[in-house]
C-alpha positions in Angstrom: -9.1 -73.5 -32.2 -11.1 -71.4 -34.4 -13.5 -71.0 -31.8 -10.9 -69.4 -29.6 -9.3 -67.6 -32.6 -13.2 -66.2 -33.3 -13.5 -65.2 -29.6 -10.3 -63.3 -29.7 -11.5 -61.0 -32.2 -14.6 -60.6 -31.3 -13.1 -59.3 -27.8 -10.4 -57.4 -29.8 -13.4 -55.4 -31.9 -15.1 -54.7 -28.8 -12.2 -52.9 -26.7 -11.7 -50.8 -30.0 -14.8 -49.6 -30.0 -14.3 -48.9 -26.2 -11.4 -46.9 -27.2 -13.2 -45.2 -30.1 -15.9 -44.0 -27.9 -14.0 -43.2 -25.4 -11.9 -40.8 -27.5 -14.1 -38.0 -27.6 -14.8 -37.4 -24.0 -10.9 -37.5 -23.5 -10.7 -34.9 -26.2 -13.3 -32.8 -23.9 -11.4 -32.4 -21.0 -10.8 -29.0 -20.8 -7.7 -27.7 -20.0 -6.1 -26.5 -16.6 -7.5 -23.1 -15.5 -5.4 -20.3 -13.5 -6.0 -19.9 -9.7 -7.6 -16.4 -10.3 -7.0 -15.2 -6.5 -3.2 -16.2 -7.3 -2.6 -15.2 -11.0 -1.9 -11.8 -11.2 -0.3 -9.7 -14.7 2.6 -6.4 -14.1 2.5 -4.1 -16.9 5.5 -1.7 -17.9 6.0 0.9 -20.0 9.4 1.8 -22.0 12.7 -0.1 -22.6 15.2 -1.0 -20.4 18.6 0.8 -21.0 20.7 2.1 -18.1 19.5 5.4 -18.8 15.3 4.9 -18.8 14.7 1.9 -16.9 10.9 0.7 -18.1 8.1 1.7 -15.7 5.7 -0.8 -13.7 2.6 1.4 -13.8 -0.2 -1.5 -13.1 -0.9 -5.0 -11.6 -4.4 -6.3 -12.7 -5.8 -10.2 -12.4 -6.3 -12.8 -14.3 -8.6 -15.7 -15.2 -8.3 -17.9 -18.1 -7.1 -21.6 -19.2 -4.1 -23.2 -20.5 -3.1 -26.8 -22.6 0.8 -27.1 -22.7 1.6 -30.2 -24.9 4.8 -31.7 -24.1 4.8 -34.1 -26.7 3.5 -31.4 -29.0 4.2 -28.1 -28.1 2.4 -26.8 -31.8 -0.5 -28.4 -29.9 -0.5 -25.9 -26.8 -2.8 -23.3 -26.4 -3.1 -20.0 -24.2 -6.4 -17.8 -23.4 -6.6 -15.4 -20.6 -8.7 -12.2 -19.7 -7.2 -9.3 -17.1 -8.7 -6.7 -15.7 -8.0 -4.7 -12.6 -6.8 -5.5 -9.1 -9.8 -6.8 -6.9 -12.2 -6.8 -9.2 -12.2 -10.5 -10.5 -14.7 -11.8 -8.2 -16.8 -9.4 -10.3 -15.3 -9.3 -13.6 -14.5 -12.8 -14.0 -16.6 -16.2 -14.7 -15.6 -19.5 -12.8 -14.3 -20.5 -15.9 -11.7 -17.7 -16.1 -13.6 -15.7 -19.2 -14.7 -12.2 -18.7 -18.5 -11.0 -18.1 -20.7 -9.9 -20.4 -21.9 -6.9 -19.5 -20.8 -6.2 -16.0 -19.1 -3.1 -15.0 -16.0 -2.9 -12.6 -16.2 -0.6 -9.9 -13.9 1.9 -11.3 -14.4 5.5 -13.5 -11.9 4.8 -15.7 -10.1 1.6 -16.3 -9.3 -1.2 -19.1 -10.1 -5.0 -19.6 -8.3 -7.3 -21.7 -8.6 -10.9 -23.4 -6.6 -12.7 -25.5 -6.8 -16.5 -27.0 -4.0 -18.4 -28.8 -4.5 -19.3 -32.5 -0.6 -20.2 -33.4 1.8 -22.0 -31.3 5.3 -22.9 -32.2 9.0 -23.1 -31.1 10.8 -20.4 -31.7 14.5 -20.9 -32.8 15.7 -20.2 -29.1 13.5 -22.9 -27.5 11.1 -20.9 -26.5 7.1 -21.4 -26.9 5.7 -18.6 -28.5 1.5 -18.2 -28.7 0.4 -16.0 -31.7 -3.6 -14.9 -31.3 -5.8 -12.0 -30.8 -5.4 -9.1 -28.2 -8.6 -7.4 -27.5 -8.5 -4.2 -25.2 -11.9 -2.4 -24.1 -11.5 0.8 -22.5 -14.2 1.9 -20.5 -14.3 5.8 -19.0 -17.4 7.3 -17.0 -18.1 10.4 -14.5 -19.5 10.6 -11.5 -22.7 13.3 -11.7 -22.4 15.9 -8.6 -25.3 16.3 -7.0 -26.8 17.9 -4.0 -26.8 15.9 -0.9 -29.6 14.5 0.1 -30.3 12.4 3.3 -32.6 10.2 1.7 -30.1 8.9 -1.5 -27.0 10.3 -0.7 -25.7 7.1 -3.8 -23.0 8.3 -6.2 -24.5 8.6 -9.8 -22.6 8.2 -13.0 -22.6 9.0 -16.2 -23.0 6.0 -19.1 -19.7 4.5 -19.6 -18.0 5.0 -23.3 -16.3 1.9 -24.0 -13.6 2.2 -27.0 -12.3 -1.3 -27.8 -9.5 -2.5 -30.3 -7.4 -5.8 -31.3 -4.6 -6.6 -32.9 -2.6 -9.5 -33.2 0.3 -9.7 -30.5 2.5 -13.1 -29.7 2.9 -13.9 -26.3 5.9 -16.5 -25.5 6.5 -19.1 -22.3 9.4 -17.6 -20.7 9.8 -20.6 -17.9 10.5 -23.0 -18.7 11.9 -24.1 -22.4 9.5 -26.3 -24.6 11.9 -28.9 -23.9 12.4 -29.2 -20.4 8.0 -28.7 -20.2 7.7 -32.0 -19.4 10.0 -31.9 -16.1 9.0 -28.7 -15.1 5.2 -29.2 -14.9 5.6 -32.6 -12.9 7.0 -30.2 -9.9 5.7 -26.8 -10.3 2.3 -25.0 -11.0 3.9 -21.4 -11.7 4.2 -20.0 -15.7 5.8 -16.8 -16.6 4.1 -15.7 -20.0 5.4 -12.7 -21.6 4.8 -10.2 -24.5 6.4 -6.6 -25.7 4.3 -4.8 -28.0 5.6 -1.7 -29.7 3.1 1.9 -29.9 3.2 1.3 -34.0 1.9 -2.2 -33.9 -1.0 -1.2 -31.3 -1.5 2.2 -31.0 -4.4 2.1 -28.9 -2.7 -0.3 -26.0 0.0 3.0 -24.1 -3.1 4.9 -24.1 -5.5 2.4 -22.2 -3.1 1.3 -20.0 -1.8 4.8 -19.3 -5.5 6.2 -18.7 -6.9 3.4 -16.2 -6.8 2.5 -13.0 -5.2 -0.2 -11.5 -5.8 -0.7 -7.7 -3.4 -3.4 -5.6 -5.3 -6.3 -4.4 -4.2 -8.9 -1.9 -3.6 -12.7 -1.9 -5.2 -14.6 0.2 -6.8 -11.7 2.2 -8.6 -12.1 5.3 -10.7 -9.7 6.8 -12.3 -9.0 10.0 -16.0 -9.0 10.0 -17.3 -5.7 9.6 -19.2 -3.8 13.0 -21.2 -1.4 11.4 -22.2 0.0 14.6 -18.7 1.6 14.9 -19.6 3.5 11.4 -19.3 3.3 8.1 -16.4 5.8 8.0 -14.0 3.8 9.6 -11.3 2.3 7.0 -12.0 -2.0 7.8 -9.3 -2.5 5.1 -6.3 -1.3 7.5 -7.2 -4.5 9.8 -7.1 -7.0 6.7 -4.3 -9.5 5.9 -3.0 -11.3 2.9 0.3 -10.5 0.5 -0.6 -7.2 -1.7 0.6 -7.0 -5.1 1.3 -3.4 -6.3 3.3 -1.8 -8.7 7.3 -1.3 -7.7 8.1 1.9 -7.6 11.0 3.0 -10.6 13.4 5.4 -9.0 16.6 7.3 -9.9 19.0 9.6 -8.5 18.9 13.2 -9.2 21.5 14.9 -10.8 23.4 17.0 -8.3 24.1 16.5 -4.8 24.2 20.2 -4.2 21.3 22.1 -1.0 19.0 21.3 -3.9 19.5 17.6 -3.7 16.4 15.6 -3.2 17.3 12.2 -3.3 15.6 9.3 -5.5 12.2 10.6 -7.5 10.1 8.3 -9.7 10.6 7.7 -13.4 7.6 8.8 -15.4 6.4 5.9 -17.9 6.9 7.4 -21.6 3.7 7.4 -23.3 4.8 6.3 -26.6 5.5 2.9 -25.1 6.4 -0.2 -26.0 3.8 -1.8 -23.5 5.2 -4.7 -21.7 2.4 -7.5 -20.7 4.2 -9.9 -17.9 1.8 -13.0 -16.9 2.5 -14.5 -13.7 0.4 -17.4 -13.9 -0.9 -19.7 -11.2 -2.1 -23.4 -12.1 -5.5 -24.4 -10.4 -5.5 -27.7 -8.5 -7.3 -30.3 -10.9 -11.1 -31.1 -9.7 -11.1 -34.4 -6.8 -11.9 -37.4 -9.3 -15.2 -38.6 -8.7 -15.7 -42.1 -6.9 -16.2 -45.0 -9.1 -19.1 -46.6 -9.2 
């Protein structure tokens, strides 16, 4: 009896150390990462009242990771980086971080990154993520120069990058903390949101005002390019895929007199607030290994 009772714990002490080591490398699993080609952000300018609608004036991508605790929602954690429309494939590392170093095709235009420290339930149910908000703002100009059949390639001037961060809370607007569980059993699409007001980041209205932000497609396909028909023709009018561009804000004019002329765009107001809506895409786990 003792023999058995001496065998039982010696098998006992051994699956706990199992599960001690094993501990760690569950701890290391990193977290989900967004389907870049899918995950896209819409940013808006103003506040919506029935007078001044707010103002969609740029879509840009995203890459980044997220942990959403369902037991623990305090435990959840939210990092991203965006930068313009159809240049992720440059911009953006397999892991969903941004580049060091590398420079987006564009003369004037603005990256962003931001990474959870703080997550809580707000009062209403929602979870909100409290962290750092770091904007670089890169401008350059292209040098005119004479043509020249030899190196007829554009030159530029070296960018000025002007960068800035404050701390900004972004909250999970579907679903509620407590219906997490349910929801990501089903579903792979988050909508993250933030509003941040001129005062609290003055440097945000004017970066996103004084970029560009090009549409980019989902899922494009294109046909395989014939440069014997010349570079001049426009390949991009033959591709496929669904575009995502900013939606137009329109209202009606004023009088319907000869002068009438019909819907015209708002303009976005430059003093803000700046609207940041993430519209986030899951990526499908990694096929498990065979065991051995």
């Amino acid at each position: 009896m003792r023999r058995r009772i001496q065998r039982l714990l010696r098998l006992l002490s051994h699956a706990a150390l199992a599960a001690l080591l094993a501990a760690p490398a569950l701890a290391q699993i990193p977290p989900p990462t967004f389907d870049a080609g899918h995950s896209y952000a819409t940013l808006w300018m103003g506040r919506q009242t029935e007078a001044t609608p707010i103002v969609n004036v740029g879509v840009a991508q995203l890459g980044g990771r997220v942990n959403l605790d369902a037991l623990h929602p305090a435990a959840s954690t939210l990092e991203f980086a965006l930068v313009p429309g159809g240049q992720g494939p440059d911009l953006l590392a397999p892991d969903g971080s941004l580049r060091p170093g590398v420079l987006a095709r564009l003369l004037r235009y603005s990256t962003m990154t931001f990474r959870s420290t703080i997550a809580r339930v707000r009062r209403d149910g929602y979870l909100e993520f409290s962290g750092e908000l770091a904007v670089s703002h890169v401008t350059r100009e292209q040098i005119s120069s004479p043509w020249n059949s030899a190196n007829n390639a554009a030159n530029y001037t070296d960018p000025k990058t002007t960068a800035a961060t404050r701390t900004v809370a972004f909250v999970l607007a579907a679903p509620r903390a407590e219906f997490l569980a349910a929801y990501l059993r089903k579903n792979t699409d988050l909508l993250v949101t933030a509003t941040v007001n001129a005062p609290d980041f003055p440097e945000l209205p004017d970066a996103v005002l004084d970029s560009s932000w090009p549409a980019f497609a989902q899922d494009a396909e294109c046909p395989t390019l014939n440069t014997a028909l010349g570079v001049r023709d426009n390949i991009s009018l033959l591709c496929t895929g669904k575009v995502i561009s900013t939606t137009a804000s329109l209202q009606r004019a004023q009088t319907s007199g000869l002068d009438y002329s019909g819907l015209r765009k708002y303009d976005a107001p430059t003093d803000g607030p700046v609207t940041i809506l993430l519209h986030l895409k899951l990526a499908a786990p990694p096929p498990a290994s065979p065991a051995r």
